[in-house]
N, C-alpha and C positions, 0 to 999 in steps of 0.2 A: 504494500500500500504506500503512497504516496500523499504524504501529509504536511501543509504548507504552512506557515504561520508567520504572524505580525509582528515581525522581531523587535520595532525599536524601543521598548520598556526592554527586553529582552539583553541587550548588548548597552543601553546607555543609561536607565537608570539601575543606582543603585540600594533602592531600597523595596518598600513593598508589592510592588507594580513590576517589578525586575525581577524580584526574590520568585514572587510568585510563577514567572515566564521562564527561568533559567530551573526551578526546582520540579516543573511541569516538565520540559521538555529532557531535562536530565532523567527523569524517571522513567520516560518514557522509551529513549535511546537503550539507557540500560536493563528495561525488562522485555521491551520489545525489538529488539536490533535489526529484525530482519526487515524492518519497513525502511524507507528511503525519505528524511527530515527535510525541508527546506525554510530557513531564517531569513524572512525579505526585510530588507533593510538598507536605507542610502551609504549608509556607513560603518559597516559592522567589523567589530572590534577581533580578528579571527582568532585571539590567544582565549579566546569565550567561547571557541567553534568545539561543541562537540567532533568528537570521530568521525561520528555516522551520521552527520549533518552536513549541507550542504548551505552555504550562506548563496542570498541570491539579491543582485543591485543592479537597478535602472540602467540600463542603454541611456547615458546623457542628462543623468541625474534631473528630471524632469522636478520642476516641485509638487508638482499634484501626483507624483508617480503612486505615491502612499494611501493617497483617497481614491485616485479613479484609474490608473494607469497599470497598478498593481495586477491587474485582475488582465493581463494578458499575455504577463510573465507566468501566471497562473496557468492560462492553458499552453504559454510555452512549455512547462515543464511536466503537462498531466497530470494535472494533481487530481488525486480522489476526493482530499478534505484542505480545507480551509480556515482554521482557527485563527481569529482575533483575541489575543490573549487579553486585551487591554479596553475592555467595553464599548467594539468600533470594529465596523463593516466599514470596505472601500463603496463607495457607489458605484452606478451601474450595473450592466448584464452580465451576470454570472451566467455561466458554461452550465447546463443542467445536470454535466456531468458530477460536476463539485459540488459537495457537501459542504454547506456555510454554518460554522457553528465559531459562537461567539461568546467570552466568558465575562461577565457583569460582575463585578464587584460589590456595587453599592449603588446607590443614587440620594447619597445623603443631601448633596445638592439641594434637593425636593425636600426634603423632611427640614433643614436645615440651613433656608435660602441666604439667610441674613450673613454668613459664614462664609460665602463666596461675593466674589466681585460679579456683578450683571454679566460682563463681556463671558467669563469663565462660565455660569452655570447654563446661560445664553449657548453658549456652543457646547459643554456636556450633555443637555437635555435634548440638544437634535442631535446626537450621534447616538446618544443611548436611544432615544426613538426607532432611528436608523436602524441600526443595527438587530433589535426587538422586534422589529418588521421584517427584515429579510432573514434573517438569521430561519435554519432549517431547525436547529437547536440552541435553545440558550442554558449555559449554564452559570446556575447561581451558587456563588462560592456558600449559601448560605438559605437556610429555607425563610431566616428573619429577610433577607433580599428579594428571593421570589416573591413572596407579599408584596414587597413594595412592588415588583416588576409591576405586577396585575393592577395594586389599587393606581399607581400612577401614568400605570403606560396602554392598561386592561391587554396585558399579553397573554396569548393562549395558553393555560396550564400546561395544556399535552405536549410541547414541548421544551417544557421547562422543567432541567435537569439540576438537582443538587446535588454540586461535587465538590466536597471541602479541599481547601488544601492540606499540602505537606509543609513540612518545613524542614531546609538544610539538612543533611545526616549528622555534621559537626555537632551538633545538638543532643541527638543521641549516642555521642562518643563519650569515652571515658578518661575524664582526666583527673592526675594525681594530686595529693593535698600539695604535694612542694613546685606544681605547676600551678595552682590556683593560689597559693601565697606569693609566692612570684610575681603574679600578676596585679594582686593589692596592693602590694608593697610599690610597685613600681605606680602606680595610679593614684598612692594615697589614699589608698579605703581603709577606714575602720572596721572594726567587725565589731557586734554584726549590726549588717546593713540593710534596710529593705528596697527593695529596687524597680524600679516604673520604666520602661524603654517607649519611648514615643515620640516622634517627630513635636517639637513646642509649637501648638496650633491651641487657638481656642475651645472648641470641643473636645481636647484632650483633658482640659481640666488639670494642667498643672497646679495653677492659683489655690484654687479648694484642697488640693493635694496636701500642698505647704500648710497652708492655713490650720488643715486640722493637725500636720506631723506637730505641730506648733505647741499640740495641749497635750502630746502623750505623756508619759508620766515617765519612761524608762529615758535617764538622762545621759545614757551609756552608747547612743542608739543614734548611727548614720542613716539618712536618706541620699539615694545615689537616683538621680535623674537623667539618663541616657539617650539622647535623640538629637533629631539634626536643629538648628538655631531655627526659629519661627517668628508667629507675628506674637506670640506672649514671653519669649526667651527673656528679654530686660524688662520687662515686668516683674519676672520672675527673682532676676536679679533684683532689683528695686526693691520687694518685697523681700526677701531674704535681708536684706540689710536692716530694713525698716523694723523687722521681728527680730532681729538680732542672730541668725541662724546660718550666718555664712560659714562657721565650721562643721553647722551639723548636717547639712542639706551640699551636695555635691552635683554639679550638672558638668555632663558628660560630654562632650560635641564629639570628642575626635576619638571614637571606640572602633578598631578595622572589624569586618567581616569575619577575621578569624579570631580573632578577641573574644569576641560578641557570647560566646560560649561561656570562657570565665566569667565574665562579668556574672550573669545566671549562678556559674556554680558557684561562687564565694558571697552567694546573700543569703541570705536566712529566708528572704518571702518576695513573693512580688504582688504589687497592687497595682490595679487598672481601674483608673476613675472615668474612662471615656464615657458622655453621653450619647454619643452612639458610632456603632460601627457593622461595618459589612460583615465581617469576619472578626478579624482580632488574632492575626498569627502570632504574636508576641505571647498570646495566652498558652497556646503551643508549647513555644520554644520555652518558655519559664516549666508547662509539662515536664515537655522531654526531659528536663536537668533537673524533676523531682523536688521542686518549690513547691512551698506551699503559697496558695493562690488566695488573694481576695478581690473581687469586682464590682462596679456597679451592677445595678440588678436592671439590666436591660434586657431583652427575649434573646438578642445573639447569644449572651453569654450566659444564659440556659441554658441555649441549645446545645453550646461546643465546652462548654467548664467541665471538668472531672469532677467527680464525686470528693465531698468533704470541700468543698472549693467554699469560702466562705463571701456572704455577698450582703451589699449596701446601702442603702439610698445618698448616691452623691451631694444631692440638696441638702442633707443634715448632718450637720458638722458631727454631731455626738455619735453618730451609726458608721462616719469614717474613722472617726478618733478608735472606737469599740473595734473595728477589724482592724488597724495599725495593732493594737497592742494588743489583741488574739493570734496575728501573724509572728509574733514577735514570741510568743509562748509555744508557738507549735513546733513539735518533732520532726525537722525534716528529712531525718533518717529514717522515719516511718511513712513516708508517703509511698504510695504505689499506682502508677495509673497505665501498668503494662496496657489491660484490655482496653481500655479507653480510649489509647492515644495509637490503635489498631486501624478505626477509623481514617485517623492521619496519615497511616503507612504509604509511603511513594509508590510501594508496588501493587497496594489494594485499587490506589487514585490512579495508574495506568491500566489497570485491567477493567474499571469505571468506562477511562474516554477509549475505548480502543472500544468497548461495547457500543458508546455512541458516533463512533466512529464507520464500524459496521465495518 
């Protein structure tokens, strides 16, 4: 089979939008080989080329090559499928022969307009339209998303597939106590630490984060904040000064990809204050490394938290303040969430799309 896909989250960016596009296509390479990959992209980075991928780029780097141009490289190459990794069909006539499946993440945009700039949600909400409409299958990283598909876009159920993702293997590796001290010591972490990874955006809910770390009671006790600089990041700072807490609160910027493991194993817990989200991979990876987990109590993170996961209402200062310092008491040598985090398996999640594949 011959399977095409939307590379440039894939090859340029480097976080959730990428994570998700290089940890799909890796999965898939490696449990399904015998098919033939193709990564369309104007500028693909080849030291990111899988083996048994094929990277594929514009005769004369067209700028529209990616929304409408795309699609005749497409029957250059035969393809049987079509995957938009990144919530977005090219326009135009597709070859009847190609299967157009397209994977949505969210559309918080809608739920959450005030949070984007006009121009931004303005062009999200016609390409997830887009895409919703032609797409032969759509898959939602999440059944809290499917909902939305339907109430915002009224998209056909019966082709609306939920298929979570995976996350990294690095994740699930095993690393030793004097490589995870290593790693504190060089970063300045105290122990112990609770830990929040998140891009600094305002529906992330730094602010209230700080706010409640603010009343716990345990005065022994680091907050590590990890994610890329945002529209709350000197807020953030500002606040930390203001509460006096720039030694006990640590924000993160510059953590590499292969770090990103220690950081997980050397905290005692991780807490996710986000108001809302598609998925919530971070909820994953803090799994994988056998954290104990506390979250706001939004329906995603019903749907995807492990059992014993302890949960919040972000609006009340005293119900975050009460899980910071339940996380802080819990055994994290006792956690277990083998069966749980089977769902997430890369190899369950390519034997998924290769079903919708066909």
């Amino acid at each position: 089979m011959k399977i095409g896909f939307d590379a440039k989250r894939y090859f340029h960016n480097s976080t959730g939008l990428g994570n998700y596009s290089r940890d799909l296509v890796k999965g898939l390479c490696q449990h399904f080989p015998d098919n033939e990959y193709f990564l369309y992209d104007k500028n693909p980075d080849l030291t990111k080329l899988p083996p048994n991928a094929i990277a594929v780029v514009p005769l004369g780097q067209h700028i529209l090559w990616r929304a409408h141009g795309i699609i005749k490289d497409m029957q250059l190459y035969k393809l049987d499928v079509f995957h938009g990794l990144s919530n977005e069909l090219p326009y135009g006539r597709f070859p009847k022969s190609i299967k157009k499946v397209v994977t949505i993440h969210d559309v918080i945009f809608r739920s959450f307009p005030e949070h984007y700039a006009l121009i931004d949600r303005t062009i999200y909400d016609q390409k997830s339209k887009h895409a919703v409409k032609v797409a032969d299958i759509v898959i939602a990283t999440s059944q809290a998303t499917a909902y939305d598909l339907i109430k915002f876009y009224k998209a056909d159920e019966r082709k609306i597939k939920v298929i979570y993702q995976s996350c990294g293997e690095q994740y699930r590796a095993i690393y030793t106590d004097n490589a995870i001290e290593t790693f504190r010591t060089r970063h300045h972490l105290q122990q112990p630490y609770l830990l929040y990874v998140s891009s600094f955006q305002t529906r992330k809910n730094h602010v209230a984060l700080i706010k409640a770390f603010a009343s716990i009671k345990q005065n022994n006790t680091q907050l590590v904040l990890a994610g890329r600089k945002g529209e709350t990041y000197y807020e953030c700072v500002t606040l930390l000064k203001t509460l006096g807490l720039e030694n006990k609160v640590n924000l993160v910027d510059d953590i590499s990809t292969e770090d990103l493991p220690l950081l997980y194993h050397g905290a005692q817990g991780f807490i996710y204050p986000s108001m809302i989200e598609g998925f919530g991979i971070p909820l994953i990876e803090a799994a994988c490394t056998g954290l104990p987990i506390a979250v706001n109590d939004i329906p995603v993170f019903r749907e995807i938290a492990p059992e014993g996961t302890l949960f919040f209402d972000v609006n009340q200062q005293d119900s975050m303040v009460k899980a910071l310092q339940q996380l802080l008491e819990k055994d994290k040598t006792k956690t277990n969430y083998t069966e749980h985090l089977k769902q997430f398996d890369a190899g369950e999640i390519s034997k998924k799309l290769m079903a919708i594949y066909g």
